[in-house]
TIDREN-787853 format. One line per field, with one value per residue (C-alpha): x, y, z; residue in one letter; residue number from 1. Coordinates in Angstrom, 3 decimals. Example, Ala and Ser with C-alpha at 12.3 -4.5 7.8 and 13.67 -1.06 7.14 Angstrom:
px <- (12.300	13.670) .
py <- (-4.500	-1.060) .
pz <- (7.800	7.140) .
res <- (A	S) .
n <- (1	2) .
***
This chain:
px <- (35.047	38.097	36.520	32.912	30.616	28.806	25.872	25.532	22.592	22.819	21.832	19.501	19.697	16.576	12.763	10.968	9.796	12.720	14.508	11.466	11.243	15.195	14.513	11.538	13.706	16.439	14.295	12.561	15.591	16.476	19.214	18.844	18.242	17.754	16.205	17.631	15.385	16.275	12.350	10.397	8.175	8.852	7.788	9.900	8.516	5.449	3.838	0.659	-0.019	-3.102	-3.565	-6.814	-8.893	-7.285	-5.229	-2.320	-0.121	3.389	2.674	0.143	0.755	-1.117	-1.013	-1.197	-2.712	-1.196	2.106	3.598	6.335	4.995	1.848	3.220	4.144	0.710	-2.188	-4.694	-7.801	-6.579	-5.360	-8.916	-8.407	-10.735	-10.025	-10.376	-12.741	-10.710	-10.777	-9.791	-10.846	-8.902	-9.760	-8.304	-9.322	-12.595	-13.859	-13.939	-14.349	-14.613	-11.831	-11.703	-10.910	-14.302	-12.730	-12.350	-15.533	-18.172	-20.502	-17.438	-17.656	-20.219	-18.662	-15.776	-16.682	-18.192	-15.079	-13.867	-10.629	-9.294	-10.207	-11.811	-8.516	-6.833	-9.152	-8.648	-5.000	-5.573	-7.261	-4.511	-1.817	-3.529	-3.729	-0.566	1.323	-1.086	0.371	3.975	5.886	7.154	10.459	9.245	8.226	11.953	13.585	16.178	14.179	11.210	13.979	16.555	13.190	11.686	7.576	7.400	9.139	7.147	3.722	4.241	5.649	2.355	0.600	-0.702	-1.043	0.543	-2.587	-3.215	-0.033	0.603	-3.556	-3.858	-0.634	1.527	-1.176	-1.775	1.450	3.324	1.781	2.348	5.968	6.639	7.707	5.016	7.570	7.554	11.367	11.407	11.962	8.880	9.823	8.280	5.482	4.498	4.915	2.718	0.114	0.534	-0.353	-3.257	-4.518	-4.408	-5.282	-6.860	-5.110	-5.950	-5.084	-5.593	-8.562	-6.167	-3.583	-0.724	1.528	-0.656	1.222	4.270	3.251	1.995	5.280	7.365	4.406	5.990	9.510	10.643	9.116	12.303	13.619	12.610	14.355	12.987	14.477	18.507	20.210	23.575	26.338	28.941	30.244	32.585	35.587	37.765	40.606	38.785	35.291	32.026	31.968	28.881	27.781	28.414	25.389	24.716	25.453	28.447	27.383	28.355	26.388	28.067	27.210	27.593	26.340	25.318	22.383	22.245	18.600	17.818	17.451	20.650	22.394	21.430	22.987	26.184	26.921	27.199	29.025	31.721	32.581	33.962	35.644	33.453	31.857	27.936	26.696	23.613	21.126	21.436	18.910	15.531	11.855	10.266	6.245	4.459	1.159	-1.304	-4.245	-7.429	-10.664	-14.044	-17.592	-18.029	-15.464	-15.572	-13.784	-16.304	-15.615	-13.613	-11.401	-8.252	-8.758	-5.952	-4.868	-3.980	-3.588	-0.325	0.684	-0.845	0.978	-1.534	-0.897	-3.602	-5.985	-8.386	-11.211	-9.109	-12.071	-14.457	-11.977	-11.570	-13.955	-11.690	-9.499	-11.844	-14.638	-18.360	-19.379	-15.988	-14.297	-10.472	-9.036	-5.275	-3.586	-0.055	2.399	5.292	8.594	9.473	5.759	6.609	9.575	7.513	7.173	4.356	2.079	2.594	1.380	-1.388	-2.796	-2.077	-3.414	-6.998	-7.187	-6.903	-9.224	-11.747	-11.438	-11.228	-14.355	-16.071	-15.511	-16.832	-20.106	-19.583	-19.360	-16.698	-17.692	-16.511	-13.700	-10.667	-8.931	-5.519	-4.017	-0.934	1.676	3.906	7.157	8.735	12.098	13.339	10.155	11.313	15.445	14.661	14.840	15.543	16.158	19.105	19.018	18.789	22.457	23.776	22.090	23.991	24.634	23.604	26.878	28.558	32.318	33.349	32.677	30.084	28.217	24.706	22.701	18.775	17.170	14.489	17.659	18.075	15.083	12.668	11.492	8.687	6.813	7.352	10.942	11.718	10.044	12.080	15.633	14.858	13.931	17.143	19.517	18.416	18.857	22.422	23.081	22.247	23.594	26.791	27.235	26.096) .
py <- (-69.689	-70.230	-72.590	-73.656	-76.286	-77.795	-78.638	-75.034	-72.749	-70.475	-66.988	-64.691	-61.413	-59.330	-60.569	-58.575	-60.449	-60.986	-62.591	-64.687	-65.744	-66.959	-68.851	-70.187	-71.914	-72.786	-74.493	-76.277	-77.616	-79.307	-76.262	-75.057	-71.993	-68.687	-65.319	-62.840	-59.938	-56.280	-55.192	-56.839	-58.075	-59.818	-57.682	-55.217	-52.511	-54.987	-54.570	-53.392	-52.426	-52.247	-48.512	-47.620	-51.092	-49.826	-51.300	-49.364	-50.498	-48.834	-46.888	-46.990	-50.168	-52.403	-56.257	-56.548	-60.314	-60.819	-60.719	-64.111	-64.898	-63.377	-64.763	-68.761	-67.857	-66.950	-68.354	-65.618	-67.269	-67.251	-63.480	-62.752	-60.248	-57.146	-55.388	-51.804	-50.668	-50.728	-47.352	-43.671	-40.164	-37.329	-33.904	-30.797	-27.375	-28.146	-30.880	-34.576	-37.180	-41.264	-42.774	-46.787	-49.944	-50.667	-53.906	-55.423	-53.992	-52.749	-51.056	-48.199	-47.507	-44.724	-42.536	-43.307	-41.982	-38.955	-38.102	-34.435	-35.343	-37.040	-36.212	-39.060	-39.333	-40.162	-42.157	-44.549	-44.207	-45.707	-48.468	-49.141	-48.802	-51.343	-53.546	-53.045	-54.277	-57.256	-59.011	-57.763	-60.467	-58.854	-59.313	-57.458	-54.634	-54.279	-54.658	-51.936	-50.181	-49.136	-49.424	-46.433	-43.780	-42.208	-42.761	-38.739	-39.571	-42.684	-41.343	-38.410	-40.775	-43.115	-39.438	-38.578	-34.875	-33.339	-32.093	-35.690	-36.643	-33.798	-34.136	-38.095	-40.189	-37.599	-38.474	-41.733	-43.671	-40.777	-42.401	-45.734	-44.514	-42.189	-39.644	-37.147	-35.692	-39.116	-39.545	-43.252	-45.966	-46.708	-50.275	-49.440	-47.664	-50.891	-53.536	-51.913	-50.820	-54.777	-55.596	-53.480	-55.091	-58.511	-58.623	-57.080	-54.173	-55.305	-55.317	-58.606	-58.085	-58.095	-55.659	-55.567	-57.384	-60.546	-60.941	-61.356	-63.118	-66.036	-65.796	-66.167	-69.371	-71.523	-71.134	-73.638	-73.022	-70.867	-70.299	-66.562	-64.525	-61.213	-58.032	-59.963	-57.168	-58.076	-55.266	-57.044	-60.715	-62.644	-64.082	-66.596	-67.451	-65.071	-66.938	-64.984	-67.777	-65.888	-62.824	-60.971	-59.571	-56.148	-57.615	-58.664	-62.808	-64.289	-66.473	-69.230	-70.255	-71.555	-68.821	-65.321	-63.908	-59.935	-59.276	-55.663	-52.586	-51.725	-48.958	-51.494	-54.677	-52.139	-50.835	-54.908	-56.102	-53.098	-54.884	-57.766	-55.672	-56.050	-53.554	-53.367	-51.142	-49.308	-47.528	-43.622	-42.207	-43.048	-42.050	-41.275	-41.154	-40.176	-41.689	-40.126	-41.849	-40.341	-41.705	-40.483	-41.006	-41.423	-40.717	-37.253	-39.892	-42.685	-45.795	-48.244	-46.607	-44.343	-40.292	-38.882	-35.321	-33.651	-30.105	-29.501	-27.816	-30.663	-32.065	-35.152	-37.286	-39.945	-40.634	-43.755	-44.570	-48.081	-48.819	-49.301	-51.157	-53.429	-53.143	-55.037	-52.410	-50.457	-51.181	-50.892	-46.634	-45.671	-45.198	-45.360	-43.208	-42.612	-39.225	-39.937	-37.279	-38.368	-36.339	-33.081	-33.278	-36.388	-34.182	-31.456	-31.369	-33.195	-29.969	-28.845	-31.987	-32.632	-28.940	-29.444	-32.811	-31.597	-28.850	-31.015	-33.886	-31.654	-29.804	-33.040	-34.297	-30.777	-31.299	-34.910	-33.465	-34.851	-31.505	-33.768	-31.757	-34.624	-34.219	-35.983	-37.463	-38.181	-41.527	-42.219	-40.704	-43.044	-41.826	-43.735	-42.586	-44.951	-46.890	-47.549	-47.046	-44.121	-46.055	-43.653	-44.837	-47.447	-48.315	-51.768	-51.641	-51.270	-54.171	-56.039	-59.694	-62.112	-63.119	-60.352	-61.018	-62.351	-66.618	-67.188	-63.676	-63.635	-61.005	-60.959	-57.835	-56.148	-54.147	-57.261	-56.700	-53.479	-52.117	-53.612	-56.844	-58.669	-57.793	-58.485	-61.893	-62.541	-61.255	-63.315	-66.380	-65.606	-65.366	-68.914	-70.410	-69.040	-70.561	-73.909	-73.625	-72.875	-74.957	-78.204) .
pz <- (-7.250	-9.677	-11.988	-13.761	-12.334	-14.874	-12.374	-11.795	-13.633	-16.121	-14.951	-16.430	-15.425	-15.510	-15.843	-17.717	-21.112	-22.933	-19.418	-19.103	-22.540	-22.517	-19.604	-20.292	-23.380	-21.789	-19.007	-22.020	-23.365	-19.954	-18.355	-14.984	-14.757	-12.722	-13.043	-10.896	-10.541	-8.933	-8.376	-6.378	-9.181	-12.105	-15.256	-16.038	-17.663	-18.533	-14.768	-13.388	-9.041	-7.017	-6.244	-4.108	-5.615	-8.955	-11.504	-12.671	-15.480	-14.895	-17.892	-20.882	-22.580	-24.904	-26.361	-30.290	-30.303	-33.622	-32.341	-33.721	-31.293	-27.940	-28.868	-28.689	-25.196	-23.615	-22.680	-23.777	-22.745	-19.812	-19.709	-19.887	-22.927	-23.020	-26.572	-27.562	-30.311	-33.404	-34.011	-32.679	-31.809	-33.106	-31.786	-33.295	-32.982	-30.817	-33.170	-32.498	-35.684	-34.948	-37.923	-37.448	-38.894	-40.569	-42.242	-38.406	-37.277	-39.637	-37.371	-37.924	-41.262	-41.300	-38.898	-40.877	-43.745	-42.395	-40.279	-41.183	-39.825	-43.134	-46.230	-48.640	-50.150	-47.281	-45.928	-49.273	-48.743	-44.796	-47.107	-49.346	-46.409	-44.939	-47.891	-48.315	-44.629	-44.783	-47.752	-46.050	-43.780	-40.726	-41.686	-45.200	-42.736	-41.668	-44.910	-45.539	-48.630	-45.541	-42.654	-44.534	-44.466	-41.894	-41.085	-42.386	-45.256	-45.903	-45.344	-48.226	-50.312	-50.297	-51.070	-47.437	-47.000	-44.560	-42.876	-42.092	-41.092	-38.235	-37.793	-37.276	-37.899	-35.281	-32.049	-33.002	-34.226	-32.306	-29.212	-30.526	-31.448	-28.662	-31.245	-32.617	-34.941	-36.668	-37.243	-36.342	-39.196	-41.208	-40.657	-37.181	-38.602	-40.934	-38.114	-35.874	-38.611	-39.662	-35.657	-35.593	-38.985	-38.675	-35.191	-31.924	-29.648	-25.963	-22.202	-19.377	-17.316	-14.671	-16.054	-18.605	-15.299	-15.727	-18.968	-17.214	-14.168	-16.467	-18.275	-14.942	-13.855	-16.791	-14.828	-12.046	-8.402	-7.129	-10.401	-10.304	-7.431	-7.119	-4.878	-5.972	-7.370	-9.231	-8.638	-11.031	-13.315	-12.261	-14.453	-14.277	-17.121	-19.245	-18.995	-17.228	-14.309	-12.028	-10.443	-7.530	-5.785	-3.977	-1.139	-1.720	-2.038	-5.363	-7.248	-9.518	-12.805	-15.952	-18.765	-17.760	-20.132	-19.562	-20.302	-18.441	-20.713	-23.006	-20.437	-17.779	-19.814	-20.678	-17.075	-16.089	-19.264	-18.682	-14.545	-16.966	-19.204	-22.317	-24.277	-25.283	-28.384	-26.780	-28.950	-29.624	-28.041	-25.986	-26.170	-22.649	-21.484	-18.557	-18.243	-15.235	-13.839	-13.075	-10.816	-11.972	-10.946	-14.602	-17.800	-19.575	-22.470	-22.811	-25.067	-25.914	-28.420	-28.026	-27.948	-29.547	-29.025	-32.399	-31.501	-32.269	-28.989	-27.168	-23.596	-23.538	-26.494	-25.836	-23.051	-22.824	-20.060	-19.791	-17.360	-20.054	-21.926	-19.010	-16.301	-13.706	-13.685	-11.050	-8.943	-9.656	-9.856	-10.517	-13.656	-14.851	-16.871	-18.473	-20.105	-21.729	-22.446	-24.836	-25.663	-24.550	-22.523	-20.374	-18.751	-17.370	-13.598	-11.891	-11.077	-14.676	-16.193	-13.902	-14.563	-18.914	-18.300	-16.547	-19.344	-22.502	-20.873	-20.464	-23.830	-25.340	-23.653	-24.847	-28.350	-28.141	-26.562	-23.257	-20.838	-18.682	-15.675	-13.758	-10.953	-11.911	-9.042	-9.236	-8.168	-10.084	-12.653	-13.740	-15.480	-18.162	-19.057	-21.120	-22.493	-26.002	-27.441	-30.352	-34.232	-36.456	-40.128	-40.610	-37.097	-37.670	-39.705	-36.208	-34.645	-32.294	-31.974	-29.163	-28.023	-25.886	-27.233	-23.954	-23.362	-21.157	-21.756	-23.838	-24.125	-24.545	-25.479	-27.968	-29.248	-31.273	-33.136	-32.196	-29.472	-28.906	-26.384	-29.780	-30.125	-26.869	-27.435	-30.059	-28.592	-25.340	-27.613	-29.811	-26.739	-25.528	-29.050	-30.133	-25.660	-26.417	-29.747	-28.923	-26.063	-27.146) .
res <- (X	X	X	X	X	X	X	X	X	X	X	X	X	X	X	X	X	X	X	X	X	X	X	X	X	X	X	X	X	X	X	X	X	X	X	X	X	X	X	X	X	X	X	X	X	X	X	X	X	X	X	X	X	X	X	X	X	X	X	X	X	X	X	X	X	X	X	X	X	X	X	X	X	X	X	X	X	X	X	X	X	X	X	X	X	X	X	X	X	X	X	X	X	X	X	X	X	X	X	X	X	X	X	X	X	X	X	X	X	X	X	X	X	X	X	X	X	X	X	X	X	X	X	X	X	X	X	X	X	X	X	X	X	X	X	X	X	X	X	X	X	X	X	X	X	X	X	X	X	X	X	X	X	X	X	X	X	X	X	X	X	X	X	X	X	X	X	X	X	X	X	X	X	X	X	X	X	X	X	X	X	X	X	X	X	X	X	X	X	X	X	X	X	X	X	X	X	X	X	X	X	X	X	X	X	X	X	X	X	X	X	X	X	X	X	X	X	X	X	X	X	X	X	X	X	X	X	X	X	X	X	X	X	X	X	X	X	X	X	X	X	X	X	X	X	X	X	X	X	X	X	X	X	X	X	X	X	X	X	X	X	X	X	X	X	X	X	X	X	X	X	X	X	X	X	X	X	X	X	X	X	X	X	X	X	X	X	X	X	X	X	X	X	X	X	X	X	X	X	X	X	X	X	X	X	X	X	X	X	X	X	X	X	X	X	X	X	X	X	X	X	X	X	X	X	X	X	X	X	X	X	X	X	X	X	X	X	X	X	X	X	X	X	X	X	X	X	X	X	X	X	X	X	X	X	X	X	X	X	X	X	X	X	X	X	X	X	X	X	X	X	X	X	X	X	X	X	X	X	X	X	X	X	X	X	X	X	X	X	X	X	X	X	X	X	X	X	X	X	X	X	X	X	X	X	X	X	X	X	X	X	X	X	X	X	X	X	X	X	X	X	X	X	X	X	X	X	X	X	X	X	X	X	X	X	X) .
n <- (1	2	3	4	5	6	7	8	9	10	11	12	13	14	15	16	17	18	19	20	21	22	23	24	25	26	27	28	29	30	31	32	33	34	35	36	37	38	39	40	41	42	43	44	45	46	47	48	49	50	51	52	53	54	55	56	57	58	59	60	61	62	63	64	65	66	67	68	69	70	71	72	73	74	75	76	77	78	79	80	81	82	83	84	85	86	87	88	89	90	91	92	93	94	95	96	97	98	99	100	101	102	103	104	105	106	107	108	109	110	111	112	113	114	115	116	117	118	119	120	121	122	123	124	125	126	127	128	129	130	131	132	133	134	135	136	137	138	139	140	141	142	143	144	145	146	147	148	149	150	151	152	153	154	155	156	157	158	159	160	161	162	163	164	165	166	167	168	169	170	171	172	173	174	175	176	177	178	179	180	181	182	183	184	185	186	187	188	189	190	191	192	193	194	195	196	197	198	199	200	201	202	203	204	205	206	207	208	209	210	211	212	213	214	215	216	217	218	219	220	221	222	223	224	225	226	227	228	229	230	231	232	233	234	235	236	237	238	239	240	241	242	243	244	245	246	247	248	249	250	251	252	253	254	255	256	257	258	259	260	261	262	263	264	265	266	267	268	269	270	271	272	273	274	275	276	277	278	279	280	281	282	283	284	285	286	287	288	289	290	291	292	293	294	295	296	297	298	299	300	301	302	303	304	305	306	307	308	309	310	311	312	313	314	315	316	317	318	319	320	321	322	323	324	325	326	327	328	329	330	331	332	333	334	335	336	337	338	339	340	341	342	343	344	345	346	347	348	349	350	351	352	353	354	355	356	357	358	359	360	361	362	363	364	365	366	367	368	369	370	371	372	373	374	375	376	377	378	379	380	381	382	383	384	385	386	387	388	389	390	391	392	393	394	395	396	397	398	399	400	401	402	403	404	405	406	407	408	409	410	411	412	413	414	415	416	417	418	419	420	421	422	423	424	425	426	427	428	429	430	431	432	433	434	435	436) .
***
């Protein structure tokens, strides 16, 4: 294999959503293409299994509907979306208060405005934050004057007390963040609060993985090769000419688009001699999954955990949220830890995790003498690349510095489903451009 075919495909490597995406444009534009896979699913880290007549996502994850790119790429009716209640329970020091989005559904405001958890003041702060991000364009939400700051820094600066940023922006956009200390970029912080505004936070009837298996049905029958792992590229007269599989077959093509997580994408790039940027720095999770005869955490809004030596960040009965997830008389529910938590050793976690459900459930009035039964932990160790301020300054491009090498990744924009929408959607574009 000394020299290109021009019949032969371009190769994506990786399918998780911003493989998919890139090939789902390039197969638009007329290009043959293939998706090489290493699990045995498409998804990535966008996948849900059947546990015990259970779904489990492979971590806690949601779908922002407003997302604008990600969004043109789904059929949502068709994802059968079950939304959570716009709003949130914060517990702190044995005392639960209900603080939600009253402009997307009324029936919240009085338990709004009762909430001890934020003072008035704050609570007409929330209002003017959200004001605020909605007449902001996402890429307003990234420029560098809210991209050089940290969401800390931010959040006192817009008068927040600090009470109410350790009390209810640390659980909440912690979780959102994966960083309770709240270090990441307010750039992050107004894109997601911009998400949650203008649309609804929800999960397919038939798990987060539905997302992805519709994304991989818009693909060519055979297009999508899953359980192909690629040990290395292939180059010929300087030019990235194919790939050379784990077992040793090689695999010709045209363009090779490196769409796997950064360290992933790096590892490959560096068998052809090239050199990837990867970000500084990752934010883990660990979400465990509990069966119940019936929830200690009823509803369809998030609890959030705002002691401040808490292990469980945020738990959710994602059953009553989507009732698919688990059969009739049973009920679903998932703890995340985040940070130095998500580390601990399963026994640890399990034991911290029982504990703060039940305390959590206590304050809330619910007794949640219900047995928790265990059926998954799912460990996340690299769910989202960390973002501190001026991240974004060190933003790599699409093309890889070596002909015939893309790359397709949410380090091209944020780590996010929408910024991996938009680098797999990028990748494909600068492709075709450039080989016109």
């Amino acid at each position: 294999m000394s020299s290109r075919n021009t019949q032969d495909p371009v190769i994506v490597v990786g399918a998780g959503i911003a493989g998919l995406i890139c090939a789902i444009e390039l197969h638009r534009a007329g290009r043959p293409v293939v998706v090489l896979e290493r699990a045995e699913d498409v998804g990535g880290r966008v996948r849900s299994s059947r546990i015990a007549q259970l779904t489990i996502d492979h971590g806690f994850q949601v779908l922002f509907t407003a997302y604008p790119v990600l969004g043109t790429y789904l059929d949502q009716r068709a994802l059968a979306l079950r939304t959570f209640t716009p709003a949130a329970q914060i517990v702190r020091d044995g005392r639960a208060s209900l603080i939600g989005d009253a402009w997307r559904d009324p029936s919240l405001l009085i338990d709004t405005v009762l909430a001890r958890a934020l003072p008035l003041g704050d609570k007409l702060r929330l209002l003017a934050l959200r004001r605020f991000v909605q007449q902001l364009t996402i890429d307003d939400c990234f420029a560098a004057r809210f991209d050089g700051v940290s969401t800390r820094e931010f959040l006192l600066s817009r008068g927040f007390s600090t009470a109410v940023i350790d009390g209810f922006f640390a659980p909440f956009y912690g979780g959102i963040l994966l960083d309770r200390s709240l270090a990441t970029s307010a750039s992050v912080l107004l894109f997601t609060f911009k998400m949650l505004a203008d649309g609804a936070t929800a999960v397919p009837a038939r798990g987060m993985g539905a997302m992805t298996a519709q994304l991989a049905a818009q693909l060519p029958t055979g297009a999508v090769r899953i359980g192909v792992a690629v040990r290395q590229l292939d180059v010929a007269d300087g030019h990235v000419i194919g790939v050379t599989l784990d077992d040793g077959s090689r695999f010709a093509a045209t363009q090779v688009v490196l769409a796997t997580d950064p360290v992933a994408a790096a590892a490959l790039a560096m068998t052809a001699g090239a050199r990837l940027d990867v970000p500084t720095g990752a934010h883990g999770c660990t979400s465990l999954y509990y069966r119940t005869s019936r929830s200690p955490l009823p509803g369809k809004a998030l609890w959030l955990n705002a002691n401040p030596t808490a292990v469980i960040s945020h738990a959710v009965t994602i059953s009553d949220v989507a009732p698919e997830y688990a059969p009739a008389g049973t009920a679903l529910l998932a703890a995340t830890a985040v940070g130095d938590a998500a580390t601990m050793d399963d026994a640890s976690l399990d034991a911290a995790a029982r504990r703060e459900i039940a305390a959590m459930a206590t304050a809330a009035g619910h007794r949640g003498s219900e047995a928790l039964e265990q059926v998954a932990i799912w460990r996340v160790p690299y769910a989202q690349f960390a973002q501190p301020p001026r991240w974004r300054e060190q933003r790599p491009s699409v093309a890889c510095g070596l002909p015939g090498l893309w790359r397709a990744s949410e380090f091209l924009h944020s780590s996010s489903l929408e910024g991996a929408a938009r680098g797999g959607q990028a990748a494909a574009q600068a492709l075709l451009h450039a080989t016109a």
